[in-house]
C-alpha positions as CSV (number, residue, x, y, z in Angstrom):
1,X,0.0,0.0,0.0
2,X,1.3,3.8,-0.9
3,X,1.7,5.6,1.7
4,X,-0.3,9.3,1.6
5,X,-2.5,11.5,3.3
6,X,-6.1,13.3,2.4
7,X,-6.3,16.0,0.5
8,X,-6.3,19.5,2.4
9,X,-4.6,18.1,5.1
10,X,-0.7,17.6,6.2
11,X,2.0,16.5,8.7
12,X,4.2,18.2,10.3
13,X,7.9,17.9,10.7
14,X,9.5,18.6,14.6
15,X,10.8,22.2,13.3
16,X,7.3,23.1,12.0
17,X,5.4,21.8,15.3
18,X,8.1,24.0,17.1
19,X,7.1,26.9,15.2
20,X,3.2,26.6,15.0
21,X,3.6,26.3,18.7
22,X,5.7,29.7,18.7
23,X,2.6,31.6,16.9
24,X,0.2,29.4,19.5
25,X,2.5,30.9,22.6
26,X,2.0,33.9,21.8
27,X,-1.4,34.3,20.0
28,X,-2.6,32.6,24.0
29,X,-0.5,34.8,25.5
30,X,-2.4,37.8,24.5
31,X,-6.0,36.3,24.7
32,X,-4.6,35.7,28.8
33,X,-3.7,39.2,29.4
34,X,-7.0,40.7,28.1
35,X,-8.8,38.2,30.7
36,X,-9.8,35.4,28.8
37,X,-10.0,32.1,29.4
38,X,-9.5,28.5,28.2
39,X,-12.6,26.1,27.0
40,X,-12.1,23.1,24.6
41,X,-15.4,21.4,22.5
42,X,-15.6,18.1,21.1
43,X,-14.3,17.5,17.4
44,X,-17.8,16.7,16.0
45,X,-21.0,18.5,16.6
46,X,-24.8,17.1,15.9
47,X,-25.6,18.4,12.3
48,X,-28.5,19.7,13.8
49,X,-26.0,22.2,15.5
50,X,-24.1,22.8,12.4
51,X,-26.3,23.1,9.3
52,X,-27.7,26.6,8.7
53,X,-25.3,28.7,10.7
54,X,-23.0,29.1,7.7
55,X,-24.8,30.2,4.5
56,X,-25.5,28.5,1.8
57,X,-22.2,27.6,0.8
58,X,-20.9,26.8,4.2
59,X,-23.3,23.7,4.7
60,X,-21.9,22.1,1.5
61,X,-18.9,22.3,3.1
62,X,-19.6,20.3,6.4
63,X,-17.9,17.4,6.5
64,X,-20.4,14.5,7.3
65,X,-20.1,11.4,9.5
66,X,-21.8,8.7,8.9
67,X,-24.0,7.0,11.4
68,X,-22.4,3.8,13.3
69,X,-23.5,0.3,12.0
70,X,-25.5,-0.7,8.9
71,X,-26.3,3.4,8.1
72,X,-28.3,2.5,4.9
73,X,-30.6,0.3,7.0
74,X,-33.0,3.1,7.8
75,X,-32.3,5.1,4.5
76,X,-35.3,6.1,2.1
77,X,-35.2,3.1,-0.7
78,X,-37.0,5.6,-3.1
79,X,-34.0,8.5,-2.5
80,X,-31.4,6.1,-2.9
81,X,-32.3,5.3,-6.1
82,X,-33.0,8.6,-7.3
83,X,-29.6,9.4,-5.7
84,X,-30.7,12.2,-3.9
85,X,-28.1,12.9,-1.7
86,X,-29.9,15.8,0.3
87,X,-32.7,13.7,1.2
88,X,-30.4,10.6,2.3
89,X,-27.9,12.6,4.1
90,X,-29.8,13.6,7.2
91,X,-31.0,9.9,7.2
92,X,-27.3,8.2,7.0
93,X,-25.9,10.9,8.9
94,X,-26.5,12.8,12.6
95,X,-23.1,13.9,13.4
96,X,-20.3,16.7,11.3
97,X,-16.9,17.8,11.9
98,X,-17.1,21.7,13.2
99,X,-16.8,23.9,10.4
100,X,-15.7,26.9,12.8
101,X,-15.5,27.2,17.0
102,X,-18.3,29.9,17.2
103,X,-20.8,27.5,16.7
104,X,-20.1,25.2,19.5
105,X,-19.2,27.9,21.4
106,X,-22.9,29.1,21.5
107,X,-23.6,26.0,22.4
108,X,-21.7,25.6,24.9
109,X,-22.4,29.0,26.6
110,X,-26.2,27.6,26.3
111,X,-25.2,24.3,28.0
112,X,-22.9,25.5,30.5
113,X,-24.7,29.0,31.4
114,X,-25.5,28.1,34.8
115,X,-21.6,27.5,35.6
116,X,-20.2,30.4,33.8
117,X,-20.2,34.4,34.7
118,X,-21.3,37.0,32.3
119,X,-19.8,38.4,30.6
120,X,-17.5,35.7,29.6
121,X,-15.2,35.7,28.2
122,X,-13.0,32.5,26.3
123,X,-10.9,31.7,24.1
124,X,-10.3,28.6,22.2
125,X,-7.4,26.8,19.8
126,X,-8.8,23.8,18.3
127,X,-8.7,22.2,14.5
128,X,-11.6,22.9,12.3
129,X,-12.6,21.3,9.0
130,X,-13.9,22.5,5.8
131,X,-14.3,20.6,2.9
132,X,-12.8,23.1,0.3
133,X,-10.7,23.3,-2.7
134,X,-7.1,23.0,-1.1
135,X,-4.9,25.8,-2.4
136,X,-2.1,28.1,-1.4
137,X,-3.2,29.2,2.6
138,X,-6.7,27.2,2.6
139,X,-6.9,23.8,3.6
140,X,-9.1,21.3,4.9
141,X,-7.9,20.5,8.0
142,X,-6.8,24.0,10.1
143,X,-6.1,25.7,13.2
144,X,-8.4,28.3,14.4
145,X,-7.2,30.8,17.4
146,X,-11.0,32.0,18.3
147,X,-11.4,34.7,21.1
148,X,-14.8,35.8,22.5
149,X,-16.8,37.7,24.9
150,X,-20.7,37.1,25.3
151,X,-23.2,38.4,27.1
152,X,-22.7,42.4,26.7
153,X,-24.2,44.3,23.6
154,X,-20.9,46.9,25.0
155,X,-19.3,48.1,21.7
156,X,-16.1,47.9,24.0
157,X,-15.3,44.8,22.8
158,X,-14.9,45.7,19.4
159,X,-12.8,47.9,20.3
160,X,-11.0,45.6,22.6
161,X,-10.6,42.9,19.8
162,X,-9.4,45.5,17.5
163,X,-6.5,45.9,20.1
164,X,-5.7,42.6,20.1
165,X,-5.8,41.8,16.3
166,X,-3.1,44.7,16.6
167,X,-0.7,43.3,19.8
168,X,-0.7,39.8,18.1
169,X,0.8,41.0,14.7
170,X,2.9,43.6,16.1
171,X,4.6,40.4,18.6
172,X,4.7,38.5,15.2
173,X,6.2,41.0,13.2
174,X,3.3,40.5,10.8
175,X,2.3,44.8,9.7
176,X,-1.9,43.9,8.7
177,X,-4.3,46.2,7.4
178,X,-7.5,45.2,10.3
179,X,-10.5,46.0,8.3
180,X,-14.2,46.9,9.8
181,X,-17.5,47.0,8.9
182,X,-21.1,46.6,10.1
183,X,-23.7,43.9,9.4
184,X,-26.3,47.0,10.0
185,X,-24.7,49.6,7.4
186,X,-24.6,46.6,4.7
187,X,-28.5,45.2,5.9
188,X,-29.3,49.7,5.8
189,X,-28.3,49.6,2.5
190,X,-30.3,47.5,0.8
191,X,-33.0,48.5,2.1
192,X,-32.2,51.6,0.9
193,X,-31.9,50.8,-2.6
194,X,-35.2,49.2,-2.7
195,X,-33.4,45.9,-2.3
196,X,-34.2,45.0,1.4
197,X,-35.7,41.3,0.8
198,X,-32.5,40.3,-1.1
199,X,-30.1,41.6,1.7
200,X,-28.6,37.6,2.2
201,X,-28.1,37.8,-1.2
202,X,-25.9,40.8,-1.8
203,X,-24.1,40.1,1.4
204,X,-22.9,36.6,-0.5
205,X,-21.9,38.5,-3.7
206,X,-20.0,41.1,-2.0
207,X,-18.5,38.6,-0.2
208,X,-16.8,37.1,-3.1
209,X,-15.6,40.3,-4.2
210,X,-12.0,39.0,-3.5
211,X,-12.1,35.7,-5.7
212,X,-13.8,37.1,-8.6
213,X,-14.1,40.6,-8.8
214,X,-16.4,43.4,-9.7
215,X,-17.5,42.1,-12.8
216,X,-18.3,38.6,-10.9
217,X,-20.0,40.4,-8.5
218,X,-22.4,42.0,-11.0
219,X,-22.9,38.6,-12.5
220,X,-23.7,36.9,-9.0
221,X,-25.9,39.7,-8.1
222,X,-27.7,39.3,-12.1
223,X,-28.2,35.8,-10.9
224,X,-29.8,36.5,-7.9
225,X,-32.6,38.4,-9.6
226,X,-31.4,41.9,-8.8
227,X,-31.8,44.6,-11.7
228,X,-29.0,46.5,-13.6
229,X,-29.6,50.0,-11.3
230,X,-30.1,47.9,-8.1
231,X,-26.5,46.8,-8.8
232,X,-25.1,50.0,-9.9
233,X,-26.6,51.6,-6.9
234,X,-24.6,48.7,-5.1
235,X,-21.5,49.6,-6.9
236,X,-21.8,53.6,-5.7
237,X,-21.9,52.0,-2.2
238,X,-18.2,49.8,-2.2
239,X,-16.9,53.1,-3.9
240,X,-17.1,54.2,0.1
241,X,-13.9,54.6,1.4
242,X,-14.1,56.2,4.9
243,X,-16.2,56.8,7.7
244,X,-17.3,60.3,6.3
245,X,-17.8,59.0,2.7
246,X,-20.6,56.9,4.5
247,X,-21.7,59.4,6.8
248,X,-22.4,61.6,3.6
249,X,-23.9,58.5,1.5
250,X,-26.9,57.9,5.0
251,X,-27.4,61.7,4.9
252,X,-28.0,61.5,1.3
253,X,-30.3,58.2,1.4
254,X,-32.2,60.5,4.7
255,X,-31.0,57.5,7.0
256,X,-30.0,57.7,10.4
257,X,-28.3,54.7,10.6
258,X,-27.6,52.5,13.5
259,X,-25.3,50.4,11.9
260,X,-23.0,54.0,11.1
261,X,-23.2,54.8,15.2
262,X,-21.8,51.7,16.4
263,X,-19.1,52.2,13.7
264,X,-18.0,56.2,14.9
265,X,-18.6,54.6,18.7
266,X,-15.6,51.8,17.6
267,X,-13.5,54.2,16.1
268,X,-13.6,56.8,19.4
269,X,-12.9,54.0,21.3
270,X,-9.7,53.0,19.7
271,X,-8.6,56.4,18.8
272,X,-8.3,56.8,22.3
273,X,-5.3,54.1,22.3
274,X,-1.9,53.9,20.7
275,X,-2.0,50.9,17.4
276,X,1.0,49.5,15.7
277,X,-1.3,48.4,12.8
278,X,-3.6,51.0,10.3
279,X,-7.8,50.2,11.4
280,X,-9.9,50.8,8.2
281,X,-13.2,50.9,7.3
282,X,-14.1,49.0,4.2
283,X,-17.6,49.3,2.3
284,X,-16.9,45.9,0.8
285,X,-15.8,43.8,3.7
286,X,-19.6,41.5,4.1
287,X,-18.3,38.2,5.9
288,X,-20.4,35.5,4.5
289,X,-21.3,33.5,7.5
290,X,-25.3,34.3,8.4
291,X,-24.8,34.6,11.9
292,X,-23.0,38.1,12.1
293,X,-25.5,41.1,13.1
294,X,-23.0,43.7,13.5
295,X,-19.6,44.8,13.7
296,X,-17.7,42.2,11.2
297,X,-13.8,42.2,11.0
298,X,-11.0,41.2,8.9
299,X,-7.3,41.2,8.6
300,X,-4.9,41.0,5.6
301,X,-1.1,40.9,5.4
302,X,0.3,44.2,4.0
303,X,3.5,43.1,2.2
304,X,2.0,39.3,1.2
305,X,-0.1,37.8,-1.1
306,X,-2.7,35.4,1.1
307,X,-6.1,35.3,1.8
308,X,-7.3,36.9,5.4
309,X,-5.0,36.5,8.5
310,X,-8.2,36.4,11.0
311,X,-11.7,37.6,10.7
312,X,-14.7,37.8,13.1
313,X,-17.7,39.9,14.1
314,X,-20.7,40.8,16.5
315,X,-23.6,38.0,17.1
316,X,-26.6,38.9,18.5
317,X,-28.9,35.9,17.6
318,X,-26.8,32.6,17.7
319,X,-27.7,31.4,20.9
320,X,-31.6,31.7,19.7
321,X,-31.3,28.5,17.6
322,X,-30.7,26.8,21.0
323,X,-33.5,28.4,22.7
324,X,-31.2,31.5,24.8
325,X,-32.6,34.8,23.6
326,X,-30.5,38.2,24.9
327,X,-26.8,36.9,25.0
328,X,-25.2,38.9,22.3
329,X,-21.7,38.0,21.6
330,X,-18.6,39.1,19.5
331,X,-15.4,37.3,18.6
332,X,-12.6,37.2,16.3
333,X,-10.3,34.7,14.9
334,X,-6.8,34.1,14.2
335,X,-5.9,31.8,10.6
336,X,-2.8,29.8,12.2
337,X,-2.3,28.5,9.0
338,X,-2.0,31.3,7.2
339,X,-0.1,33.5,9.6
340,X,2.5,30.2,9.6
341,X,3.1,30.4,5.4
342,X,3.3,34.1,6.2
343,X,6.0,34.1,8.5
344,X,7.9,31.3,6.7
345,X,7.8,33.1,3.6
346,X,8.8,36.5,5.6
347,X,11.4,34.5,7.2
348,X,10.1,36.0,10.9
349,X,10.5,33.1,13.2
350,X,13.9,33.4,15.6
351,X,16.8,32.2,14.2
352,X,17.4,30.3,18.0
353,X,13.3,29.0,17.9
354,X,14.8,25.3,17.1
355,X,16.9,24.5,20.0
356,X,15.6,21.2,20.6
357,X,18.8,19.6,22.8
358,X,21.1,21.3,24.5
359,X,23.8,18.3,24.6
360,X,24.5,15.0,23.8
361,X,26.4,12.2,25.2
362,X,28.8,9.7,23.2
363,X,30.4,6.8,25.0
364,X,32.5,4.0,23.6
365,X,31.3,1.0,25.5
366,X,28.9,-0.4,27.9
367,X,30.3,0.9,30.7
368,X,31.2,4.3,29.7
369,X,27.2,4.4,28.4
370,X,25.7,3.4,31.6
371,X,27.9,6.6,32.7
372,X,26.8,8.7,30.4
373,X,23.3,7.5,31.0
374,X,23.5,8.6,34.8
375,X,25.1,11.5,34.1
376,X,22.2,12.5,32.0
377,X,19.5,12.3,34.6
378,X,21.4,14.8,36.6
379,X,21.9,17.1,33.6
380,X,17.9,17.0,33.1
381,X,17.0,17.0,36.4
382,X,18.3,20.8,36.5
383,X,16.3,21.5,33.1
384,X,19.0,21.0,30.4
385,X,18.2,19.6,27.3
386,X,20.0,16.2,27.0
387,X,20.0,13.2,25.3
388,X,22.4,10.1,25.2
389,X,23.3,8.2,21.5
390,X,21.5,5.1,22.0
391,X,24.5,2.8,21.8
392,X,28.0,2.9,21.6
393,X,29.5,3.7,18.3
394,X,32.1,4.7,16.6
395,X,33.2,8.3,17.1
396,X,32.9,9.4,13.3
397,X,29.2,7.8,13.3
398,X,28.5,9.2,17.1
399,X,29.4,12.8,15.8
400,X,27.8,12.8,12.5
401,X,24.7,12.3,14.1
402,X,25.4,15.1,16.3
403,X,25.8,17.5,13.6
404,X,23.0,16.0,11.7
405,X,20.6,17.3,14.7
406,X,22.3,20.6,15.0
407,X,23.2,19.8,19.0
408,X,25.7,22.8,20.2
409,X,27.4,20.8,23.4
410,X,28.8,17.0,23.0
411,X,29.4,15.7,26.1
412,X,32.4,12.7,25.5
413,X,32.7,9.9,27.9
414,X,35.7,7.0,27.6
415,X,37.5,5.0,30.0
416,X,39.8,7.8,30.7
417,X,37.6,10.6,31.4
418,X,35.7,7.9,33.7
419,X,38.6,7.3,35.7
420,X,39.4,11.0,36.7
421,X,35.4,11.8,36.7
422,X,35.0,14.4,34.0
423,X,33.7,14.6,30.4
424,X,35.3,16.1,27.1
425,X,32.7,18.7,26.8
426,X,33.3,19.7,22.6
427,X,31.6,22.8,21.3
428,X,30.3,21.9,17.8
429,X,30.3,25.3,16.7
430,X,33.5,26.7,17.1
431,X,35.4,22.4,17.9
432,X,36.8,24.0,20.8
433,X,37.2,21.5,23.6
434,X,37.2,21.5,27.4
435,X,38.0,18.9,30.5
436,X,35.0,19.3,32.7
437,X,34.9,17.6,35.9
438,X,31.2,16.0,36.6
439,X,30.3,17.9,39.7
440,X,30.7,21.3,37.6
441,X,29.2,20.2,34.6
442,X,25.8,21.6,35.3
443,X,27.0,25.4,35.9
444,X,29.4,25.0,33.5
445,X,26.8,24.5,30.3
446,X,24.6,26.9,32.2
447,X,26.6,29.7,32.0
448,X,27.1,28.1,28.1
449,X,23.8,28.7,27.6
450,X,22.9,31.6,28.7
C-alpha cells in the first residue's frame, strides 16, 4: 500500500510543530492578558447544531459522518435510487466535523450557562474542517485561534478585539491592514436601494468580491434576480472609502443609521489608544457566515499575497437557535495556518526557535554508556536539554549524528575521562574543547547557555 494522506490536510515535521507552537504561545499569550479564558469542544457537533449557521455555501462544506452500524438500513429506498443525496444525508448521517469554533461555542455558553459568569469571556485553539478546494493558505484541515466575549451588547469589545488583532501581529512581526465594517450599514443599504428582501443575497456577492471581482460580482448579483440599477446603486456603495464618505452616502439616502453609530462609537474607542497596525473601514468587507449582526472584521497581510489572517464579528442571535434569547456576543479569529506560510515566507521566526537539545552524550562501550546514561538524569533534572546516543559507536558515526541534529554541546565519555570523573565537553560550533569535571558540569553549560 502507498503511503499518503487526504487531501487538504498535512503533517508536520518537529521544526514546523516547534514553530506553530511559537505563533500558539503567543497568539494565548495575549488572549490571557486581556482576561480570557480557556474552554475546549468536542471534534464533531450534531448536524443539527451545524447546518444553517454558515450560508448556503458553508453547509456544502460540512464534513459528514456517517451513522455507526449498517447506516443504509434506515435510508429512504425511493432516495437512494434517485440518488438524492440531500434527502439521504440527514437519514445516514447525525453527526459533522465543526466547520468553525463559534458554533459550538454558543452551544456551549447555552449548555454551560449556569456555571459560567457573564460576561464571559474565552478563548479557544482547536482544529476545524472545511471541505474546500485546497490551495495556497486554505486547507481542509486547520487551526483556528477564536477569542470571544458574550453576554454584553458593550461596543467595547470591538474595540477591545481591534487591540488585540493589533498586539498579536505587532509580537509577530506580521504589519496587517485590520478592516471593519457593520452587518447593520450593509442590511441599511439595501434596504435603501429598494433591495431589502434580497439583503442575504448581496451580502454573499459582495463577499466574493475577493475571488472574482467586480465584474463577478455583477454577474452573481444578475443571478440572484437583482436589476441592472439595483446593482449599480450597489456599486456607488463599495466606492465608500471612509467613515465620512458613508456618513455623507446615509445623509443622502435620509438615514439615520444605526449600523453608522456603532461604527463612529468603535473608532472613538480606539482612537483613544496607541495601534501598531492601520484600522480601516471598508464598504466591501460582508463576511459570509449568516450569523453576524454587526460589527464584522478582517485582517490582511500588508506586504504578502494570502487570503485573510483572521476575521470575526458581533452576534446577536446565535444562541436563539438553542432556545437563549438576549446573549449577544462578538469574537474574532486568528488563521494559524496562514499566519505560519506568512512568516515562513517572511522569514520572521527566531533564528534560535529550534533548539531542541542542549547536549549529547557519546560513549565508547557499555560501561562508559551506563555513565553517560546517569550522568544525564542529573543534567535534566536541572532542566537541560539532553540526550544520550542510543548505543556505543564509533566516534565518526556518534558525531555525525550530532551535527545531523544541530546539537551545540557533546558531552564525551571513555575509560579515561571515567577514571578522573570528568567529560570532554566539545563545542560543535567553534570544535573547541574543554575537560570538565562532573560535579561542575551543570553550571558550567549553564553559564554556556545563557
Amino acid at each position: 500500500m502507498k503511503a499518503s494522506i487526504a487531501k487538504g490536510t498535512r503533517d508536520f515535521l518537529p521544526n514546523q510543530v516547534i514553530k506553530r507552537k511559537y505563533i500558539f504561545d503567543i497568539i494565548k499569550s495575549v488572549f490571557e492578558i486581556y482576561g480570557y479564558v480557556p474552554i475546549e469542544t468536542p471534534s464533531f457537533e450534531l448536524l443539527s447544531t451545524l447546518t444553517g449557521k454558515y450560508g448556503e455555501e458553508g453547509d456544502r462544506l460540512l464534513f459528514k459522518i456517517l451513522n455507526n452500524g449498517d447506516f443504509l438500513q434506515k435510508a429512504d429506498t425511493e432516495a437512494l435510487c434517485e440518488k438524492n443525496s440531500k434527502k439521504i444525508t440527514s437519514q445516514i448521517s447525525k453527526r459533522g466535523l465543526r466547520y468553525d469554533l463559534t458554533v459550538p461555542f454558543a452551544r456551549f455558553v447555552v449548555m454551560h450557562e449556569n456555571e459560567l459568569t457573564f460576561p464571559f469571556k474565552r478563548y479557544q485553539i482547536q482544529p476545524v474542517w472545511r471541505a474546500d478546494r485546497p490551495q495556497k493558505g486554505r486547507y481542509q484541515e486547520f487551526y483556528q485561534c477564536d477569542v470571544d466575549a458574550i453576554g454584553s451588547d458593550s461596543l467595547m469589545y470591538e474595540a477591545e478585539l481591534i487591540k488585540i488583532y493589533d498586539d498579536v501581529f505587532t509580537k509577530l512581526k506580521i504589519p496587517v491592514e485590520i478592516k471593519i465594517n457593520n452587518r447593520k450599514v450593509l442590511e441599511e443599504m439595501s434596504s435603501a436601494i429598494g433591495a431589502k428582501d434580497k439583503f442575504m443575497d448581496i451580502t454573499i456577492a459582495i463577499d466574493k468580491l475577493d475571488k472574482i471581482g467586480m465584474e463577478g460580482v455583477e454577474k452573481e448579483l444578475s443571478k440572484r434576480d437583482l436589476n441592472s440599477k439595483t446593482i449599480e446603486s450597489i456599486k456607488k456603495y463599495l466606492e465608500i472609502d471612509s467613515i465620512g464618505g458613508l456618513t455623507d452616502w446615509f445623509e443622502h439616502q435620509n438615514i439615520d443609521s444605526s449600523g453608522l453609530k456603532e461604527l463612529k462609537t468603535v473608532f472613538n474607542y480606539i482612537y483613544s489608544i496607541p495601534l501598531h497596525n492601520h484600522v480601516k473601514y471598508d464598504a466591501t468587507l460582508a463576511r459570509g457566515l449568516n450569523y453576524y449582526t454587526g460589527c464584522i472584521f478582517e485582517v490582511k497581510a500588508m506586504d504578502a499575497q494570502i487570503g485573510s489572517l483572521g476575521g470575526g464579528g458581533r452576534y446577536d442571535e446565535l444562541t436563539e437557535v438553542f432556545d437563549r434569547k438576549g446573549m449577544s456576543g462578538v469574537g474574532i479569529s486568528f488563521g494559524a495556518e496562514r499566519i505560519y506560510d506568512v512568516m515562513e515566507e517572511k522569514n520572521l521566526f527566531p533564528d534560535d526557535l529550534i533548539h531542541t537539545l542542549d547536549i549529547l552524550f557519546v560513549a565508547f562501550d557499555d560501561y562508559t554508556h551506563r555513565e553517560a546514561f546517569k550522568l544525564a538524569s542529573k543534567l535534566r533534572k536541572n532542566n537541560i536539554k539532553t540526550d544520550i546516543y542510543p548505543a556505543p559507536a564509533k566516534m565518526k558515526k556518534q558525531m555525525k549524528y550530532a551535527n545531523a541534529i544541530a546539537v551545540p554541546y557533546v558531552a564525551i565519555i571513555g575509560s579515561n575521562e571515567m577514571e578522573k570523573h570528568i567529560v570532554t565537553l566539545k563545542n560543535m560550533i567553534t570544535g573547541q574543547q574543554k575537560e570538565v569535571p562532573y560535579d561542575d558540569l551543570v553550571n558550567e553549560l549553564k553559564q554556556k547557555l545563557m
